[in-house]
C-alpha positions as CSV (number, residue, x, y, z in Angstrom):
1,X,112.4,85.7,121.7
2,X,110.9,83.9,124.8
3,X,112.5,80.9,125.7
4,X,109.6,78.9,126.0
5,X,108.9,80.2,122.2
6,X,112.4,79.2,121.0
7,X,111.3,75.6,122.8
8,X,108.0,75.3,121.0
9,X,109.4,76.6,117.6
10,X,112.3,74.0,118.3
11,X,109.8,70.9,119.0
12,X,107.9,71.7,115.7
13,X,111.0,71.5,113.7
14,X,112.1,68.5,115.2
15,X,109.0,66.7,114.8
16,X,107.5,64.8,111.5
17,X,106.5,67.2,108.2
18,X,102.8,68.0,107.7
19,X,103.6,68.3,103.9
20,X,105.5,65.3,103.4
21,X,102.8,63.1,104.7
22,X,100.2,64.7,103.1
23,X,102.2,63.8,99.6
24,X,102.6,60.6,100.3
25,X,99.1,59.6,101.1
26,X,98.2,61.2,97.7
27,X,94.6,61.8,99.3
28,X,93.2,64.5,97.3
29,X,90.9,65.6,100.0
30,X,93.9,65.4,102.7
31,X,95.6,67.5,99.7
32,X,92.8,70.0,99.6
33,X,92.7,71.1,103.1
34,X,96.2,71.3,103.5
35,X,96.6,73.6,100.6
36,X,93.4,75.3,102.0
37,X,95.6,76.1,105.3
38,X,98.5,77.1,103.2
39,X,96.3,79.7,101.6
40,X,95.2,81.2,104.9
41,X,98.4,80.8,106.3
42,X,100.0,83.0,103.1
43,X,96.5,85.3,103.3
44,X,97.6,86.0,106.8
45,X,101.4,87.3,106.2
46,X,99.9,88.9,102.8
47,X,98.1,91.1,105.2
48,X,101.1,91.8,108.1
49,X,103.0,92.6,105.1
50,X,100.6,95.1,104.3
51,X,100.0,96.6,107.6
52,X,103.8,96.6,108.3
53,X,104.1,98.4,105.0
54,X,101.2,101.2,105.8
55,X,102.5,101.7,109.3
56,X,105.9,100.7,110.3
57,X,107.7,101.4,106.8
58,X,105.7,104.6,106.4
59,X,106.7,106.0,109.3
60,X,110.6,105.1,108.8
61,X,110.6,107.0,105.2
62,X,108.5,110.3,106.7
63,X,111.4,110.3,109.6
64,X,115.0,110.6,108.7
65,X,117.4,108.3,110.8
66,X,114.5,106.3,112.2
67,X,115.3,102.5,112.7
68,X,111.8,101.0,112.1
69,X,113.3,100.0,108.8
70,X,114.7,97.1,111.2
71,X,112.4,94.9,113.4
72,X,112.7,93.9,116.5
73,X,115.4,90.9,115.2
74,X,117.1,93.2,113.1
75,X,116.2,92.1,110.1
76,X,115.0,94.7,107.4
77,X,111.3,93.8,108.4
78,X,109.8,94.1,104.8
79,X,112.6,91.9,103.0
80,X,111.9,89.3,105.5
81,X,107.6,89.6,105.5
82,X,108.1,89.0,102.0
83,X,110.2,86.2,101.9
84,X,107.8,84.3,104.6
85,X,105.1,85.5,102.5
86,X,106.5,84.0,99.3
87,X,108.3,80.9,100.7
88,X,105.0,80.2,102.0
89,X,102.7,80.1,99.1
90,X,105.3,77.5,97.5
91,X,104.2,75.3,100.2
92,X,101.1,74.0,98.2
93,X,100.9,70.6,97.2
């Protein structure tokens, strides 16, 4: 990964949680919308997970000994779309 990725990925970590202030303002409209994004956000890797499925994973079964079962971090790309896809949907308030 980039360097200036690892940075910005780094900077959001370290900085105050979205979710933990929208519970504790108990704002149902504050709520709404954030579970609104959480949706999208989970919609979104739904989908990568699909196309990673219908082109990456596809191609690794038709070809024997092909390594686009890993991606690019070496992790076993469609355990880990799911597990983003999952951990995400849990993210709703």
């Amino acid at each position: 990964m980039p360097p200036k990725h690892v940075a910005f990925i780094e900077a959001v970590e370290a900085g105050p949680s979205v979710r933990n202030f929208v519970t504790t303002t108990k704002r149902t409209s504050l709520t709404s919308v954030f579970n609104e994004c959480v949706e999208l956000v989970a919609s979104f890797r739904a989908m990568h997970l699909e196309y990673a499925g219908t082109y990456i994973h596809a191609q690794a079964q038709a070809t024997p000994g092909n390594p686009s079962a890993v991606g690019t971090g070496g992790t076993p790309f469609m355990t880990y779309r799911r597990k983003h896809r999952d951990e995400t949907k849990k993210q709703t308030v």
